[in-house]
Structures are given as C-alpha cells and as structure tokens.
NUMARFI-54481 format. One record per residue (C-alpha): y, z, x. Coordinates in steps of 0.5 Angstrom, whole numbers, padded with zeros to 4 digits, always signed. Layout:
YZX...
//
This chain:
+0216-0213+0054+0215-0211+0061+0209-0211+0065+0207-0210+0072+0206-0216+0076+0201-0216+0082+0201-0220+0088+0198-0214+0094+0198-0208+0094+0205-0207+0097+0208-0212+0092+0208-0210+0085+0213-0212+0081+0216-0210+0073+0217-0217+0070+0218-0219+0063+0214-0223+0059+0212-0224+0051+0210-0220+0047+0203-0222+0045+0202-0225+0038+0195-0222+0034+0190-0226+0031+0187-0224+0024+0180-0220+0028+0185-0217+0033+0191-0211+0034+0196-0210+0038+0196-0204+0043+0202-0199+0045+0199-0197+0051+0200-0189+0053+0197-0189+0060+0194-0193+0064+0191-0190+0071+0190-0193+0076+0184-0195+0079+0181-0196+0086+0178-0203+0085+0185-0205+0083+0186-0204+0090+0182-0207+0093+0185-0214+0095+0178-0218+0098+0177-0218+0090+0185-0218+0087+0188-0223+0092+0184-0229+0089+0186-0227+0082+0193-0226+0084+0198-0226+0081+0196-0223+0075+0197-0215+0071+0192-0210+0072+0190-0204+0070+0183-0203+0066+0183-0196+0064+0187-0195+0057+0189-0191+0052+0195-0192+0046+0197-0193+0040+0195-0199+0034+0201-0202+0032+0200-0208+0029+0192-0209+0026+0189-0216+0024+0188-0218+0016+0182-0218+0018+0180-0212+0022+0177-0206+0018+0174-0202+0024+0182-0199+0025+0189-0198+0023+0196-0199+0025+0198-0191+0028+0190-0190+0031+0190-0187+0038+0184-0191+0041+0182-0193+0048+0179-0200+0050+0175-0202+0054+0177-0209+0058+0170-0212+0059+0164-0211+0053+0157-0214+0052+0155-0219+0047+0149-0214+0046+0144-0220+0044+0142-0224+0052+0136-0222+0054+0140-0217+0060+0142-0213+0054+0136-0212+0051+0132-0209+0056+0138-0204+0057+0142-0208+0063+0149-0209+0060+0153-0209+0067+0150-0215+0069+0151-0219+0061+0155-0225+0062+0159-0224+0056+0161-0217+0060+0163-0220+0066+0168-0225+0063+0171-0221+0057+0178-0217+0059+0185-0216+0054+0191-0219+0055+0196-0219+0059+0193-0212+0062+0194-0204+0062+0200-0204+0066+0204-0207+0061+0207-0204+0055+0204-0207+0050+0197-0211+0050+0193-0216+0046+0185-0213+0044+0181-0219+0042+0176-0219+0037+0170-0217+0042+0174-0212+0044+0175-0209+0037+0169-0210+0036+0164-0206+0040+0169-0204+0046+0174-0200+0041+0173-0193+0040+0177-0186+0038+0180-0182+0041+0178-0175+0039+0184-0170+0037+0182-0165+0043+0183-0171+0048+0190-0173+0050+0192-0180+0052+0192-0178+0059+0185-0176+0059+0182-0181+0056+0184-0186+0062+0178-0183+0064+0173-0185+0059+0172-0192+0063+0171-0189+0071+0167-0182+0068+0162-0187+0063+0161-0191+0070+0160-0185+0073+0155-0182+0067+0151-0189+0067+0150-0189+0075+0147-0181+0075+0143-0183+0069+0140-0189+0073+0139-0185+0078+0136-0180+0075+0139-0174+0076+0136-0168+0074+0138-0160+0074+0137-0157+0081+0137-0162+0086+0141-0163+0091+0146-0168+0091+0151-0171+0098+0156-0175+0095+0160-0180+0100+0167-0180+0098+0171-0176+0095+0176-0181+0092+0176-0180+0085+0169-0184+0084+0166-0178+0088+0170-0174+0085+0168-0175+0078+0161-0175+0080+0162-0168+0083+0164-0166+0077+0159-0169+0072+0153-0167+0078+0155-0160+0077+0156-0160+0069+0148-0163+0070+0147-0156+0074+0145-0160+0081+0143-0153+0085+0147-0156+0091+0152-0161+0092+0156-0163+0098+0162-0169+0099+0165-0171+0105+0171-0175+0106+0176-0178+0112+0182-0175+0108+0183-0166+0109+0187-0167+0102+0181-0170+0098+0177-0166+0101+0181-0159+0100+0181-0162+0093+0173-0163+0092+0172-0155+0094+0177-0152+0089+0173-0157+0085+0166-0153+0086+0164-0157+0092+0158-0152+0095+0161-0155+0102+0166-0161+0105+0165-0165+0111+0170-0169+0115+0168-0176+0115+0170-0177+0121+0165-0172+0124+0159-0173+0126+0157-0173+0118+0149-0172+0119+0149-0167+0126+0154-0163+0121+0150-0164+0115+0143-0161+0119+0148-0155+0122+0149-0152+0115+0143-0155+0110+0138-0153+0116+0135-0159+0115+0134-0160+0108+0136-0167+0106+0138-0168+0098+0135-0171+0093+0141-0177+0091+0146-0179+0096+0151-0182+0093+0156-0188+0096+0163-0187+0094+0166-0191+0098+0166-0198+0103+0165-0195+0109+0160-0199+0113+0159-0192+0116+0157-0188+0110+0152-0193+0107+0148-0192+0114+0149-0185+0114+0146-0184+0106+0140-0187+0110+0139-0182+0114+0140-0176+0109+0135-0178+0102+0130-0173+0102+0123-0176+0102+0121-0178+0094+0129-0179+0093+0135-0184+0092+0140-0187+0095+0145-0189+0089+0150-0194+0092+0156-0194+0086+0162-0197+0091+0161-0204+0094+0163-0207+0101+0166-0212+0103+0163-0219+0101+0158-0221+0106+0156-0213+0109+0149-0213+0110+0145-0207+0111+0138-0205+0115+0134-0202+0111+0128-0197+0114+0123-0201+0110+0117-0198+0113+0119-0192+0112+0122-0192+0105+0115-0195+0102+0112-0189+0106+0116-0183+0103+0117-0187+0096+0126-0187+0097+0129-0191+0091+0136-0195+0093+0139-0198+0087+0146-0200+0085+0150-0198+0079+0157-0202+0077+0160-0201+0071+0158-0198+0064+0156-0200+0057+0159-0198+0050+0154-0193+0050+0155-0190+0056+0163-0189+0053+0161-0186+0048+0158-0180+0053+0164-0180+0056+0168-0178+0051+0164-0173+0049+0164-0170+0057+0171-0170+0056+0172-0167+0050+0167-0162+0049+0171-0161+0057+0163-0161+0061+0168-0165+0065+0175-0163+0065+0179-0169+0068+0185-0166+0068+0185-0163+0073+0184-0169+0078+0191-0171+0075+0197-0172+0081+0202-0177+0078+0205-0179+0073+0210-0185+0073+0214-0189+0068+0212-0197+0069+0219-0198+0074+0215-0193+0079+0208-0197+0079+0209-0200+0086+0210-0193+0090+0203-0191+0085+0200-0197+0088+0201-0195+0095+0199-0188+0093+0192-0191+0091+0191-0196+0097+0194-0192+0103+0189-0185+0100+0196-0182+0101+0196-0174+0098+0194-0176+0091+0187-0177+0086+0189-0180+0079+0195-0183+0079+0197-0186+0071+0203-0190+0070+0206-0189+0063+0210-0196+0061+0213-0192+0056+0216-0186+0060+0222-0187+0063
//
C-alpha cells in the first residue's frame, strides 16, 4: 500500500509499504480522509520521531474485522481515535483523561496518511465509533480537533453571554469560534497575523477580527471600550499572544491556553493581581472518548457546521503541496488528503 512518509515539513514522500496483517480483537481501516492537523506541522515535536506516518484525524470504511471482534463489521464507516484512555488509573477516574499514560502511548498503525491502517485492540474498543448517516467522511475528520475543542470550552466553563477573545484563527480558533457561538457567547472577537484567516473568521460570525500584527490590546480597548472578555483563548505559539491574553481577562474570567510554545517558553504571570481579581489559567490537551461523542453530534445535528472550513481536497500523491499549505499559513483552513482519490 502506499503511505506518506514524513522527514519535515517540505519533505514528505508517498513510499510503499505492507499492508498491515489484523490480530483476532483488531480490523483493518480503508482510510477516506484524512486532515491534516497543525501539530503535524510542528517540527520541535515531529522531527525527533521522524521518519514516520502521521496523520491522526480519520475516518474510512472497515474491510477486514478480527474473528473476535463483535462491536464492528466489515463495510462500517467509522472514525478512530489514535490515542485512548485505559479508563481505570486514577487520572481517568477523577475525569482527567488527557493526562492517562495509556492516552499518551496508544496510536494505530502505520498512521492516517496511508491507505489502509491497522486498529489495535484498544482502539476498538473504547476509541471507535460510528459514523452517523448525516456525517460525511469529510466532516468526520473533524470529530477529533472539535472534541479537543468541546473539552477545552467545557474545562473553562463557557456559559451563553459571555464574551470570548480567541487568539488565533487557525483551524483551532476556528472551530472555537464556532462551538462559542453555537453556546450563544454574547460577543466574540479573533485575531490573527493572516487577513485570509482572519477575512475567514468574519464570514464565519466573528463579531470583529484584528490583525495581529497590530497593536492587538490598543485595538481591543478602541472598539470594546474598554470591556475585557470572560474566556480568552490561546490558539496559537506565539509568545506575543500569551502575554496579550493577560492583559484581556476580565476580573472573575479565564484564560484557556489550548495551543503550547515552544519547549523551554516561559511565561510572567501577574500572580498578585490574578489571586486579587480571581483569574483562572488553565491548559486543555486533547480530548477523552466522551468528548468524541459530543463531537459527532455537533457535527451532525450541524450546531457546527465543519464543512464550511474545508479549502483542499488532495489525493495521497499531492500530500507534500498539503503540508507546505498548513506549515507556511498559506490562503487554506482544512486541508484533508484523500489516499484513495486520484
């Protein structure tokens, strides 16, 4: 079969490799899309692990079913996710998913950007889950960033008319914007350094968008007169942004950091002043198998409508022009590569 082999961002090859052979509690996957997220961009991260085939947010058809598997079917159109809970350590028990060891080391094989991928197990057993009818392939690369998404504004405790600054407006800020105003948030605002994200965010219901490159708080104070927002929500690296996101919580409000720096960033926190005016920081990675399943039903009830976010469909052959898309923020939002498309 063929799978896209990563070594960095503008090196990405289609190799061939074997098919993967199932075990008797596993299936085999034909993966329909694949998307293209912005982790698998980020090269700190990557490039340790490389080579190797990414690609973690999938969604295909069962073609080969374990003897022993009794969940799924051959001809099921399912998405997985690559990383589940054991669901009994005592970080899952008190609701804390992400942080499982179990989370943190499971994957299938070889990876999403391949024709065909191997489910262990695990995966079938509490990281599988059906597509609904109203859910294409296409939208169900989406369950996994928009359960991250869900889990993040769950933790920080969004509630219907508060006001929300989201900074960032990748596909992460993107879906929060989204999911912020299906929760009915009484005002949003996103910013960015790209005009196409930001041009995006508007036609998306952004209340207003600032370019990042400005003078992200001066603007801010200009045109909401002053007020400060409820939730602030990190949606990208930049050192610039965390330290904005500071300086625009409201008293009583939390600053939600959903995107990480750089390893080794560190951040001066205004400690006095936060203990003062009760101003919550708190991180969100990843999501749980429940938070999946709150995901799908966003998507198909279309209280999100993820479709809208897609910009490119590519066969396997085109991934490397899809990853220099996502690493350079060139004009694109979601692009999924498609292995079996030609």
């Amino acid at each position: 079969m063929k799978v896209a082999m990563y070594y960095n961002n503008h090196d990405v090859r289609v190799q061939e490799m074997p098919k993967p052979k199932i075990g008797p509690k596993e299936f085999l996957l034909k993966i329909i899309a694949s998307g293209i997220c912005g982790s698998d961009v980020m090269e700190w991260y990557r490039l340790k692990k490389a080579p190797l085939v990414l690609g973690h947010e999938v969604t295909g058809q069962i073609v080969e079913v374990g003897k022993e598997v009794k969940k799924f079917k051959k001809g099921d159109r399912v998405f997985v996710s690559h990383h589940v809970p054991c669901n009994t350590c005592r970080y899952c028990l008190n609701g804390e998913h992400t942080v499982c060891e179990t989370l943190h080391t499971t994957n299938f094989y070889p990876g999403g950007f391949a024709e065909y991928i191997r489910i262990p197990e695990i995966n079938v057993d509490r990281g599988t889950f059906l597509l609904p009818e109203e859910v294409s392939f296409l939208e169900g690369t989406f369950i996994e960033p928009l359960a991250c998404v869900a889990r993040g504004q769950r933790l920080a405790g969004l509630r219907s008319g508060q006001r929300v600054l989201i900074l960032g407006s990748g596909i992460s800020g993107l879906l929060h914007l989204l999911l912020a105003k299906a929760r009915k948030a009484e005002k949003i605002i996103t910013t960015d350094i790209s005009d196409y994200r930001l041009k995006s965010a508007q036609t998306l219901g952004a209340d207003a968008v600032i370019q990042a490159k400005e003078d992200v708080v001066a603007v801010l104070n200009r045109i909401n007169k002053g007020d400060l927002f409820d939730l602030v929500i990190i949606c990208t690296s930049a050192i610039s942004a965390f330290k904005q996101a500071l300086q625009c919580v409201d008293r009583g409000g939390t600053v939600l950091y959903f995107a990480p720096t750089e390893p080794g960033v560190n951040l001066s926190i205004p400690v006095n002043d936060f203990w003062r005016n009760g101003i919550k920081i708190m991180p969100s990675y990843g999501n749980s198998p429940q938070d999946a399943v709150v995901a799908i039903e966003l998507i198909r009830s279309k209280a999100v409508r993820v479709s809208k976010l897609i910009t490119h469909k590519l066969p396997l052959s085109e991934i490397a022009s899809g990853f220099s898309l996502v690493a350079n923020s060139q004009d694109s939002l979601k692009v999924i590569i498609e292995p079996h498309a030609h």
